[in-house]
C-alpha positions as CSV (number, residue, x, y, z in Angstrom):
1,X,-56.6,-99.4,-26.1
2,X,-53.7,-101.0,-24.3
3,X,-51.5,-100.2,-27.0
4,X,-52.4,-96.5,-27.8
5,X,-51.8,-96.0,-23.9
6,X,-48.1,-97.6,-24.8
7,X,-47.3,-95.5,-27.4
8,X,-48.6,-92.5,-25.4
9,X,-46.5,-93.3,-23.1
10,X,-43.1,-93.6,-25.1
11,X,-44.2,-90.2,-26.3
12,X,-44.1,-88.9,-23.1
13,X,-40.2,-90.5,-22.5
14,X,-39.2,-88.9,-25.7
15,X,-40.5,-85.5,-24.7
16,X,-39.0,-85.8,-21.3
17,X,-35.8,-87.0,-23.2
18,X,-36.1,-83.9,-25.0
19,X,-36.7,-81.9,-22.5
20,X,-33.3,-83.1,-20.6
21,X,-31.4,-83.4,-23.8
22,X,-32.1,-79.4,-24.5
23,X,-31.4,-78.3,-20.7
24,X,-28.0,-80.1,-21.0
25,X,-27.3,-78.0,-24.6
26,X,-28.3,-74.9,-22.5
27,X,-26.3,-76.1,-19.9
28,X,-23.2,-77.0,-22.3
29,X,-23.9,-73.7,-23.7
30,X,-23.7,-71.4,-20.0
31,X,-20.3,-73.0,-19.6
32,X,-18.8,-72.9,-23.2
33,X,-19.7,-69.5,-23.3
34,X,-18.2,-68.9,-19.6
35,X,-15.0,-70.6,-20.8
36,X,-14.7,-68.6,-23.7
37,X,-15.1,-65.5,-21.5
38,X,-12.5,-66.9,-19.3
39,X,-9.9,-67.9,-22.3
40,X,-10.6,-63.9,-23.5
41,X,-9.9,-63.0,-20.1
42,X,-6.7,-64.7,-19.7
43,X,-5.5,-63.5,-23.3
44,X,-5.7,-60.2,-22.3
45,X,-4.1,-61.1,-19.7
46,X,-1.3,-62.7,-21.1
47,X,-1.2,-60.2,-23.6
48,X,-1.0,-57.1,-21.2
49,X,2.3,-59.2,-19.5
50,X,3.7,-59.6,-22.6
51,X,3.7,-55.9,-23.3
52,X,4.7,-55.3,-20.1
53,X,7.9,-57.9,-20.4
54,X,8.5,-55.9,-23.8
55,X,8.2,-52.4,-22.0
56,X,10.6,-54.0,-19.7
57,X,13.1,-55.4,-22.0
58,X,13.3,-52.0,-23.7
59,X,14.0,-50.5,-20.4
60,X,16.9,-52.9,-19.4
61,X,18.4,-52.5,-23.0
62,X,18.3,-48.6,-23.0
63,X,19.7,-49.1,-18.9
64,X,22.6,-51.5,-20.2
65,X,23.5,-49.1,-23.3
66,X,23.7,-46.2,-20.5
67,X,26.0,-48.3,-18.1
68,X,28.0,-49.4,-20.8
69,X,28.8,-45.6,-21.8
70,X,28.8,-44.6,-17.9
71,X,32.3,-47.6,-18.1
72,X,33.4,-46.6,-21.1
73,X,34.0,-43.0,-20.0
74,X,35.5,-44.4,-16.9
75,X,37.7,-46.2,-19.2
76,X,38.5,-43.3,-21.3
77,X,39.6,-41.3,-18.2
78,X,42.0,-44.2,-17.0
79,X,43.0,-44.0,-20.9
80,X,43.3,-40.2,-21.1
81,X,45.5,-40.0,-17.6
82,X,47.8,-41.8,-19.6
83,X,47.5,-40.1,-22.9
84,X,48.0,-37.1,-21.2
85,X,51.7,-38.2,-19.9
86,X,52.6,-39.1,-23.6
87,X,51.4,-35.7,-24.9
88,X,53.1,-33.7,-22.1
89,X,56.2,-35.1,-23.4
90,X,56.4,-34.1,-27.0
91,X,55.0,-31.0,-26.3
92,X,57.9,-30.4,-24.1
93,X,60.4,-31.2,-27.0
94,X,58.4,-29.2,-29.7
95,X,58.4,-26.0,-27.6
96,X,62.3,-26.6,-26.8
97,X,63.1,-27.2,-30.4
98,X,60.7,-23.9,-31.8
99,X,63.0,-21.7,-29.1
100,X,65.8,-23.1,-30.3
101,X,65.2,-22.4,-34.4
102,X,64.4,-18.8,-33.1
103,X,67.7,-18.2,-31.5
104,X,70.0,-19.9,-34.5
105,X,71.2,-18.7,-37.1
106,X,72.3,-22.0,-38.2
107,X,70.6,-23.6,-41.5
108,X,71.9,-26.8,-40.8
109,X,70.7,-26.5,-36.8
110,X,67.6,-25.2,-37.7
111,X,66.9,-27.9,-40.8
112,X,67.6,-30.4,-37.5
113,X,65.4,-28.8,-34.8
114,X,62.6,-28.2,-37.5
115,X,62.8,-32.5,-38.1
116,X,62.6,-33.2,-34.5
117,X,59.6,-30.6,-34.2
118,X,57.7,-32.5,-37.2
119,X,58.5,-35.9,-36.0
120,X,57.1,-35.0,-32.2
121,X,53.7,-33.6,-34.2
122,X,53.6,-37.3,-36.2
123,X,53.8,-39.0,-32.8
124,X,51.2,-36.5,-30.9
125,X,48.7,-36.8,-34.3
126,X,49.0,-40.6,-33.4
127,X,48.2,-40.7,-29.6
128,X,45.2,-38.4,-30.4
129,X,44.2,-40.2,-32.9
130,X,44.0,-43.1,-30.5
131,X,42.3,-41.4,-28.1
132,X,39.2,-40.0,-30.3
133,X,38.7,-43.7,-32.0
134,X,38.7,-45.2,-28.0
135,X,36.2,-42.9,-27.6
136,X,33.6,-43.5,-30.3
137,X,30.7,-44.9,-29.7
138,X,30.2,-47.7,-32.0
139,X,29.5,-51.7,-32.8
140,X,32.8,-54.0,-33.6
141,X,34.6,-53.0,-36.4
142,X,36.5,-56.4,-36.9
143,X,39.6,-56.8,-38.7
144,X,43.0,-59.5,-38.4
145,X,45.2,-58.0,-36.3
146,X,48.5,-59.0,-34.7
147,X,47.8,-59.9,-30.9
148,X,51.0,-58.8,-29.7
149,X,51.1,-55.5,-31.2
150,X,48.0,-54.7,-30.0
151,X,49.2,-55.8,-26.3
152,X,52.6,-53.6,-27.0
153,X,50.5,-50.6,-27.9
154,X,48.3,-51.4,-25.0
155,X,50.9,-51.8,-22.2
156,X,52.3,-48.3,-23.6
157,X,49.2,-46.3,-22.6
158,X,49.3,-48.2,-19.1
159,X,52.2,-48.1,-18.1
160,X,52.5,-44.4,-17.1
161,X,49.2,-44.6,-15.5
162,X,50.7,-47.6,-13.1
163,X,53.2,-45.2,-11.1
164,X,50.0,-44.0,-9.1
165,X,49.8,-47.1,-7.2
166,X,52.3,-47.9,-5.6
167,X,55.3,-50.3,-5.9
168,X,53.4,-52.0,-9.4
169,X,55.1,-53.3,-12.0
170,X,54.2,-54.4,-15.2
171,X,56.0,-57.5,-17.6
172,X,55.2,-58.8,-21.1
173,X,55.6,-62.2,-22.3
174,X,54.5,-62.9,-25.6
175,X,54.7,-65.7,-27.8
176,X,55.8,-65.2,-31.3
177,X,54.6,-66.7,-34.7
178,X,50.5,-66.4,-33.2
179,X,48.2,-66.2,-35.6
180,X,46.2,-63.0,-36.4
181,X,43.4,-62.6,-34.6
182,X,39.8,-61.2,-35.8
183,X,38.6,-58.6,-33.2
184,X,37.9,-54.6,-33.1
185,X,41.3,-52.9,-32.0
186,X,40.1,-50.9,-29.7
187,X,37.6,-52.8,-27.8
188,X,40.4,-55.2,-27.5
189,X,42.5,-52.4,-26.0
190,X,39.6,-51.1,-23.9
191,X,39.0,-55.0,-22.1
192,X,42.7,-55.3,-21.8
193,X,43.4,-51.7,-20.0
194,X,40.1,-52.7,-17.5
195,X,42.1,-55.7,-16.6
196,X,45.2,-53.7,-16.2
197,X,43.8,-51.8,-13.9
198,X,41.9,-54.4,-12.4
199,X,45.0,-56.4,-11.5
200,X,46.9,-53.0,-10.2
201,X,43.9,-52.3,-7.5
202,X,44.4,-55.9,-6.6
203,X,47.8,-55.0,-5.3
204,X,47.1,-52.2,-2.5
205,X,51.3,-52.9,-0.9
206,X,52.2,-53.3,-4.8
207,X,53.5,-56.5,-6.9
208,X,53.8,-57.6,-10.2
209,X,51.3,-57.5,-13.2
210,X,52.4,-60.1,-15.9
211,X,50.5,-59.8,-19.1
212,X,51.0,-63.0,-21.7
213,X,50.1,-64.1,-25.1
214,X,49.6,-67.8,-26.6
215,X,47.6,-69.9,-28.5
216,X,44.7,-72.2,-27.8
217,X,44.2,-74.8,-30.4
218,X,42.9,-73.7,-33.9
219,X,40.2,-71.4,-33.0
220,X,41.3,-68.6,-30.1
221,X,44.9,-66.5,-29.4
222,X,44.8,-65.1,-26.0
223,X,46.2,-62.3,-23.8
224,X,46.1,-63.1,-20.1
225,X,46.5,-60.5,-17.3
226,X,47.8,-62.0,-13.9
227,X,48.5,-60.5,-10.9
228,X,49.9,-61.0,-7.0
229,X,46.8,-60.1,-5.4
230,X,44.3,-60.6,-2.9
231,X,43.0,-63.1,-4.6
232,X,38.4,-63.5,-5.4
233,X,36.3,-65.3,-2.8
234,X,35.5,-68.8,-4.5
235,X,31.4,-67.5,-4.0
236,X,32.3,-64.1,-5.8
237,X,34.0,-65.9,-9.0
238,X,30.9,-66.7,-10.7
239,X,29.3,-62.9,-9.9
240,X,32.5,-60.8,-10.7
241,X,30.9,-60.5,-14.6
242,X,27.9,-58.9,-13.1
243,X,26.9,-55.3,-13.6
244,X,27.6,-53.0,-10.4
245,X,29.2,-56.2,-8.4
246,X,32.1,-55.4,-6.7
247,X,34.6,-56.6,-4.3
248,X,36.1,-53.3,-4.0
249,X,35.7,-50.9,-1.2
250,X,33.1,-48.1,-1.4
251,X,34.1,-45.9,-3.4
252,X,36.6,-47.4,-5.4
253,X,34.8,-48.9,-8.0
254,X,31.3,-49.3,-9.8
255,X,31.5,-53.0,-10.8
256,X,31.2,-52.0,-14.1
257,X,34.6,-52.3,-15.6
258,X,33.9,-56.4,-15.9
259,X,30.8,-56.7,-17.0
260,X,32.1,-54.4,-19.8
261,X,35.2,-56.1,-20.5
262,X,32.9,-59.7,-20.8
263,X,30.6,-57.5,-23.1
264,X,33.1,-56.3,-25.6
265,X,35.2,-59.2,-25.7
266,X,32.0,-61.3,-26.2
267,X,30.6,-59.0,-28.9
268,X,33.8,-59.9,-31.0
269,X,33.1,-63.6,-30.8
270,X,35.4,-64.3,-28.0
271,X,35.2,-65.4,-24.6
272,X,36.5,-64.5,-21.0
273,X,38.0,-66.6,-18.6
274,X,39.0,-66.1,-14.8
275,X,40.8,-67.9,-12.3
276,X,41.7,-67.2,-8.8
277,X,43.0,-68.2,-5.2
278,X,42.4,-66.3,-2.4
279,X,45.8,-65.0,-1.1
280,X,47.6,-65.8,-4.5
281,X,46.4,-63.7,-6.9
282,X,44.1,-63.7,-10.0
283,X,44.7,-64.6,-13.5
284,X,42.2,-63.0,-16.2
285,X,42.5,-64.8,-20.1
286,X,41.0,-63.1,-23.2
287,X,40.3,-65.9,-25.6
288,X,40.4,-63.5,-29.3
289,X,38.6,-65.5,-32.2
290,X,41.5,-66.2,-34.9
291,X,38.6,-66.8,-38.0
292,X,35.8,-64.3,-39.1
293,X,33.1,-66.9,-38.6
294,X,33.4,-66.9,-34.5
């Protein structure tokens, strides 16, 4: 009897045990399937702010492409104002010349005048042409180029331009035998006018704007742009590259010309380089990749 009571007993224990063992599996169960709702939760979540970030990204990427035309076209005008000067002047000749056939009677004369009249059109065909590939709209088109012609064809379209600030002048020190360098032409032309400019605005009672060329070990040539200037705040230096920042007074400048000049050099493997003391002047270097691999 004793013993049936025992085993009764244990039976009891194990259906208690049971009992507890199966609330706990419900109770394992509430919050697994709480967690799981949670988890779903937070992966929408997280998926929602990724499209968002993605939505976002788009946006900045179609912004940047718009300010990067917006500074381009400012580019292109400081580049036409001085396009314009070097059509003006051919266009001068080629009119003198054409009056000049009509009133001789001279085949010799008018052989002459009609050779000055085709050599002004080759030289107005070129600056156009100039102008219209400045203007397009596309990625780098790299090729080895010579660093100082570039600058030479460079400081021509400048220079004219710089007679609207006053007192500014402009020198050119270049080193010879530097290797080619592999870069788009014209965005190379496009960074080195923004500096150009740059340096000139720098320079509100006038000065001197020194471009150079040189060599950096075996990977970079370089064309630096210095001028007399105001000089950066040492807090601004590391901000200058930064879309819309400017030093510049209202209305004198986006803070775009920079952040385009980092962007185009960068795009053709190179890098930009700025230093600066407040009072002194600035100094702007344009490291140019000299192998296709950078």
């Amino acid at each position: 009897m004793q013993k049936h009571s025992s085993i009764e007993k244990r039976v009891k224990e194990c259906e208690m045990e049971l009992e507890e063992a199966r609330g706990l599996a419900k109770a394992r169960e509430k919050l697994l399937l709480a967690n799981i709702r949670e988890l779903n939760e937070v992966y929408e979540s997280l998926r929602e702010k990724v499209r968002q970030i993605r939505d976002r990204d788009e946006r900045i990427r179609n912004f940047d492409e718009i300010l990067t035309r917006a500074s381009r076209l400012s580019s292109l005008g400081e580049l036409a104002a001085s396009i314009a000067h070097e059509i003006k002047n051919p266009l001068i000749s080629i009119e003198g010349f054409a009056k000049r056939i009509e009133k001789s009677s001279d085949l010799r004369k008018v052989r002459e005048y009609a050779t000055f009249i085709e050599k002004e059109s080759d030289r107005l065909s070129h600056v156009l042409m100039r102008l219209l590939d400045f203007a397009r709209m596309r990625g780098p088109a790299r090729e080895y180029l010579d660093v100082n012609s570039v600058v030479d064809e460079t400081i021509l379209f400048t220079e004219h331009h710089l007679t609207a600030f006053r007192n500014v002048s402009i020198t050119v020190a270049e080193e010879d035998h530097l290797p080619r360098v592999y870069v788009d032409k014209i965005h190379v032309q496009q960074a080195l006018i923004n500096l150009v400019m740059n340096a000139a605005q720098a320079m509100p009672a006038g000065g001197a704007v020194l471009v150079r060329t040189g060599r950096r070990g075996a990977d970079y040539a370089w064309i630096s742009v210095s001028d007399e200037g105001i000089g950066i705040d040492e807090e601004h230096l590391e901000r200058i590259f930064e879309p819309f920042f400017t030093t510049k007074p209202r209305g004198e400048g986006t803070g775009l010309g920079l952040s385009l000049t980092k962007k185009l050099v960068e795009a053709n493997g190179g890098k930009i380089e700025v230093e600066s003391t407040k009072g002194q002047g600035s100094t702007f270097r344009l490291l140019l990749p000299i192998r296709a691999d950078a």
